[in-house]
C-alpha positions, 0 to 999 in steps of 0.5 A, spaced: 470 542 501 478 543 499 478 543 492 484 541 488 489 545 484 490 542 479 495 544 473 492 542 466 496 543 459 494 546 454 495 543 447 495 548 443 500 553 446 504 548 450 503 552 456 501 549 464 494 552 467 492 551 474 485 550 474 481 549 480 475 543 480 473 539 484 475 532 486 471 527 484 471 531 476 478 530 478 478 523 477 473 523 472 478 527 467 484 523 469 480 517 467 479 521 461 486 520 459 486 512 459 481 513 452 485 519 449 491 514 445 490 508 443 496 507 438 502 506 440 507 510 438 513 510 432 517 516 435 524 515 435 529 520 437 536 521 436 536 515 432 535 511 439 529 508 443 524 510 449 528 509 455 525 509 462 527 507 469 521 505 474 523 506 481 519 499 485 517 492 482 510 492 485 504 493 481 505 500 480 511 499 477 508 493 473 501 495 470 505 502 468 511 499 465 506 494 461 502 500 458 508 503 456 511 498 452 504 497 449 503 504 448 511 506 445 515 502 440 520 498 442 520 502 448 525 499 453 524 499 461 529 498 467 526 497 474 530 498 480 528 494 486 530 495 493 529 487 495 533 482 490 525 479 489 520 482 485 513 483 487 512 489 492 505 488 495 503 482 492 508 478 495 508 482 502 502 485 502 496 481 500 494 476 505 496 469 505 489 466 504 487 472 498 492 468 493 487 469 487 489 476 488 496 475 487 494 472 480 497 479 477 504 476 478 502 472 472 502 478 467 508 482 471 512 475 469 509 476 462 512 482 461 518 481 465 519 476 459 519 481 454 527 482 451 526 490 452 524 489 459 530 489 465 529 488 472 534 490 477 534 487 484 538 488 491 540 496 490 537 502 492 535 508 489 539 514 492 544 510 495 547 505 491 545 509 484 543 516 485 537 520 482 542 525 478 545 519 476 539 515 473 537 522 469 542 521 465 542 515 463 534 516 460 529 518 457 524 518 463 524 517 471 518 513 474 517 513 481 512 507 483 515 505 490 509 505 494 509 506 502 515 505 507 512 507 513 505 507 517 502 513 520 502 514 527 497 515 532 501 521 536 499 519 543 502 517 549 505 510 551 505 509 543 513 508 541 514 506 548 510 500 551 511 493 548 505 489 545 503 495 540 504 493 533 503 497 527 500 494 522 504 494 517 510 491 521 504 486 523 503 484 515 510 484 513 511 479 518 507 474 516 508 476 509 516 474 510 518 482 509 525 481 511 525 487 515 521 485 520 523 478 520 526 480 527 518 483 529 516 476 534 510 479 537 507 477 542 500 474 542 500 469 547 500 475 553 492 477 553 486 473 550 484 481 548 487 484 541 485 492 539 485 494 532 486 502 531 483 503 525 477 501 520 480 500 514 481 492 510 488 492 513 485 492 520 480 487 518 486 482 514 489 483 521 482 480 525 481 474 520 488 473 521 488 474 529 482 469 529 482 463 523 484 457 525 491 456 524 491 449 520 488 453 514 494 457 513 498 452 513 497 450 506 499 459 504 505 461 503 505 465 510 511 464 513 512 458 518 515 463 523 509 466 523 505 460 523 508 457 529 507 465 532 500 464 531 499 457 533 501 459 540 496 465 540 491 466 546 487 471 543 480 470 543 476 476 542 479 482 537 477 489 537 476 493 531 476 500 533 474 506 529 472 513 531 467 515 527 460 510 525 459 505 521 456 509 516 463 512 516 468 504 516 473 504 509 473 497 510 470 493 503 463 487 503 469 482 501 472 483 508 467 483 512 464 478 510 471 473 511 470 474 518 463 474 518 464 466 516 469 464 519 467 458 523 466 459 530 467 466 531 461 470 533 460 478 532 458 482 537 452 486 533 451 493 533 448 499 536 442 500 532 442 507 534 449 508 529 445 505 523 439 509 518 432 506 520 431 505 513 436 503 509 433 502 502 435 510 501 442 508 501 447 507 496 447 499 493 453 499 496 452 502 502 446 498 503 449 492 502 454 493 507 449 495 513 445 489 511 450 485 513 453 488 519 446 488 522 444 481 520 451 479 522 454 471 522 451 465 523 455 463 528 451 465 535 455 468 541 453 463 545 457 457 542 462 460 539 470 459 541 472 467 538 468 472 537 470 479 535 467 487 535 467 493 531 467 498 536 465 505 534 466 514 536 472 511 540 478 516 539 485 513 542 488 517 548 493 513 551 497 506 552 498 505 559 502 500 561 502 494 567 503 497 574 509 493 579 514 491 575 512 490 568 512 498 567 514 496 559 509 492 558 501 495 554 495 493 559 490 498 558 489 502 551 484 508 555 479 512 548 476 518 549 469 517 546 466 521 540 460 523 537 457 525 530 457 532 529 452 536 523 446 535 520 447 528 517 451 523 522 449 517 517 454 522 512 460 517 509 464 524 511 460 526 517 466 528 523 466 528 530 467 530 536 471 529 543 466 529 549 468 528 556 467 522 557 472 515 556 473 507 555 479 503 556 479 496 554 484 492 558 489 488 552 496 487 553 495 487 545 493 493 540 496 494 533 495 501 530 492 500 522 490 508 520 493 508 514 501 507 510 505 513 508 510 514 502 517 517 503 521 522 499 528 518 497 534 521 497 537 526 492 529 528 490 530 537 493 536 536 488 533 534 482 527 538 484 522 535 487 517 537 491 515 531 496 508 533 500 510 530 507 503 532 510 500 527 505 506 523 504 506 524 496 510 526 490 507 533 488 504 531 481 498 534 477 493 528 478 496 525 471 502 523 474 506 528 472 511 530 477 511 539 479 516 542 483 511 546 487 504 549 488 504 556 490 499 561 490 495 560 483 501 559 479 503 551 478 511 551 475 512 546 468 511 538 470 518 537 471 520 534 464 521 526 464 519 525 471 513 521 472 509 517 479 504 512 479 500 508 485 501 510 493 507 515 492 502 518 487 495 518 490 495 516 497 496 508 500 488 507 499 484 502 494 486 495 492 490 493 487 485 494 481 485 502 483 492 501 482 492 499 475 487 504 474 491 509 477 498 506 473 495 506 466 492 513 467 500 515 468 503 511 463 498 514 458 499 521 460 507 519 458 505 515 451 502 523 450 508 527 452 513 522 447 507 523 442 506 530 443 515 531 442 514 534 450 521 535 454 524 529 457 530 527 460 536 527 456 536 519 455 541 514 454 542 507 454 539 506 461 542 500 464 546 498 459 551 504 461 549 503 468 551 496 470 559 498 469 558 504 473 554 499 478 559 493 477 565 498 479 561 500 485 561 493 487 553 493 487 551 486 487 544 486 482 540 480 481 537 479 474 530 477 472 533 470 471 536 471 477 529 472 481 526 465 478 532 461 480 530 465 487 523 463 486 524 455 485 528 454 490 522 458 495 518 453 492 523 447 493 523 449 501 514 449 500 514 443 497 514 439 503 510 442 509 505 442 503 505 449 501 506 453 494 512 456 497 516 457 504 519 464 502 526 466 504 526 472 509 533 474 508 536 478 502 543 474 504 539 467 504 535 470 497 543 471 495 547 464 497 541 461 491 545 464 487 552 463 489 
């Protein structure tokens, strides 16, 4: 098993250790944090308060900010935010038809409420204000911008062909996420979709590929995307993995969506993939194989849709259509797998390829094997080590930023420079992980402000910044800005009997308030 490097301090003498423990005790530590202060802090310096920029407007950002603010008086935030709209995965992530997931916008409006909080939309940090030059204007630096990008399989025809999607792509699309506003996938081409992948996104794709299209109507999902959906053929989904289902990372909520969906029938699993006595696994484990081997009620005889887990399958290549259409996907070809080691109902269990293969004949496939940080412009000048590998910031599991991890010997945390969420930990868990995650991180600030650590060199923020930003001819969109956005989405929901209908394009977001 890897074990992590993980640079502890130590209290007494200021110094930074490495210490060698493992993950799960990493985790434990780490929460440990949240409990060590619960009293906000009186530290005043120079005269001035606690100042810092947090770099994304997801919940990341959000839950660290609000715990800052709680945890340091009078403490003042900034938050930089890419789009002139605020939210990040809430609004472009969740699924349309989890709206009660998004009801942590409520708690973010709250603190986006208070008079020591400022929200700066539609400029990009390491473009339209540089890294160097926010560390000068305050006290402490956050990066909490989630993931840009998605992993790629590596295989051929992967980049070439039409009709495979990446499943971020796919999401922002019928989010509205104006970068992928032009996507218009295809689904009208084959009655076969193939999901690369086992996660909650590739089920979130399924359930969206195979609900009827009348009960998104009422979501906020786009009409674009509606209208997309509703000429859709696809009437058999593929969900594929290569290892088994003791292996899957999808959660019981998301299966069981699918499993419910009203005539739409599961192919039931290979017995031989699952324990015959389930009653020794874990309450979690057992209660997700329980469903899988019960499957839903809809029988495959009269249902109108039917979809598959598809297990110890390994993509090797798209192949595209023979004749004239050498552009277009027809045929994904995997190499099949097997589990190896002593335990092949291990949730860690890997595999091997064998020999053999499988094709499935499909004119669309999406590739769901996980989101990826990247590093931003202008982070090697400051010092900042980006693990491309992991797609992360280097940081001591506390949110602490590191310059490197060489040999045993970790560097001091750079001073005021902390990461929340994804770009911290990885693109894995829901939303609560992440709030877990953000307070641990906005704990481990509150300790250093207490304990008269390093920071940056501090400032007046945005106060100062905005001439800068004004000169440069950056247009900045305020919070008050971002409600009249919001009302004006609503207005365009109101008559096709939606919350909202979103804007999908930061130019349109602007005319509102022209």
């Amino acid at each position: 098993m890897n074990r992590f490097y993980v640079a502890l301090r130590n209290r007494h003498h200021g110094a930074w250790n490495i210490i060698d423990i493992w993950p799960e005790r990493v985790l434990r530590r780490s929460a440990n944090v949240t409990h060590q202060r619960r009293y906000q802090s009186q530290v005043v310096r120079d005269g001035r308060p606690f100042r810092m920029a947090v770099v994304g407007s997801g919940p990341a950002g959000f839950y660290s900010a609000y715990k800052v603010m709680q945890g340091i008086d009078n403490a003042k935030v900034d938050m930089y935010e890419h789009l002139p709209v605020p939210f990040g995965l809430i609004r472009y992530g969740v699924a349309p038809d989890h709206p009660e997931v998004k009801n942590c916008q409520d708690k973010f409006t709250e603190v986006a409420s208070s008079p020591n909080f400022t929200f700066i939309g539609n400029i990009k940090v390491g473009q339209d204000v540089s890294l160097k030059s926010l560390t000068n204007h305050y006290d402490a630096l956050l990066f909490a911008y989630g993931a840009s990008k998605d992993r790629k399989l590596g295989v051929p025809g992967e980049d070439k062909l039409s009709g495979v999607y990446s499943a971020r792509d796919f999401v922002g699309w019928y989010n509205g996420l104006p970068e992928f506003s032009d996507l218009a996938p295809r689904l009208d081409l084959s009655d076969t979709a193939v999901i690369i992948g086992q996660g909650n996104v590739a089920l979130d794709i399924a359930r969206i590929l195979l609900k009827d299209v009348n009960s998104l109507r009422t979501t906020d999902m786009t009409d674009q995307a509606l209208a997309t959906l509703a000429k859709s053929k696809v009437k058999r989904v593929h969900v594929v993995g290569r290892r088994g289902p003791m292996q899957v990372s999808f959660t019981i909520k998301e299966v069981r969506e699918l499993m419910n969906l009203p005539s739409v029938a599961f192919k039931p699993i290979d017995q031989a993939l699952i324990p015959s006595n389930v009653t020794g696994l874990p309450r979690t484990a057992k209660r997700l194989t329980k469903l899988l081997i019960e499957g839903p009620t809809s029988a495959m005889a009269h249902a109108e849709k039917s979809w598959a887990l598809d297990f110890l399958l390994s993509p090797e290549r798209f192949l595209p259509a023979s004749g004239t259409s050498l552009t277009q996907l027809k045929t994904i070809e995997f190499a099949k797998t097997q589990l190896v080691g002593s335990d092949p109902f291990d949730p860690a269990a890997r595999v091997d390829i064998t020999a053999d293969y499988h094709s499935i004949p499909t004119s669309l496939a999406f590739r769901s094997i996980g989101y990826q940080s990247e590093a931003l412009p202008g982070m090697n000048d400051l010092g900042i080590h980006f693990n491309t590998i992991r797609g992360i910031i280097t940081n001591d599991y506390y949110g602490r930023l590191l310059s490197s991890m060489q040999g045993v010997n970790a560097e001091r945390p750079l001073p005021g420079m902390y990461c929340a969420g994804w770009v911290k930990r990885g693109p894995a868990g829901v939303i609560a992980n992440t709030m877990e995650d953000s307070f641990a991180t906005a704990e481990a600030i509150i300790a250093d402000w207490n304990d008269d650590a390093p920071f940056l060199s501090g400032g007046n923020g945005w106060e100062s910044l905005k001439e800068e930003m004004s000169a440069n001819g950056a247009r900045t969109v305020s919070w008050d800005d971002w409600l009249r956005i919001d009302v004006a989405e609503r207005a365009r929901g109101k008559p096709l009997g939606k919350e909202r209908e979103k804007f999908t394009n930061p130019r349109d977001m602007l005319e509102v308030l022209d």
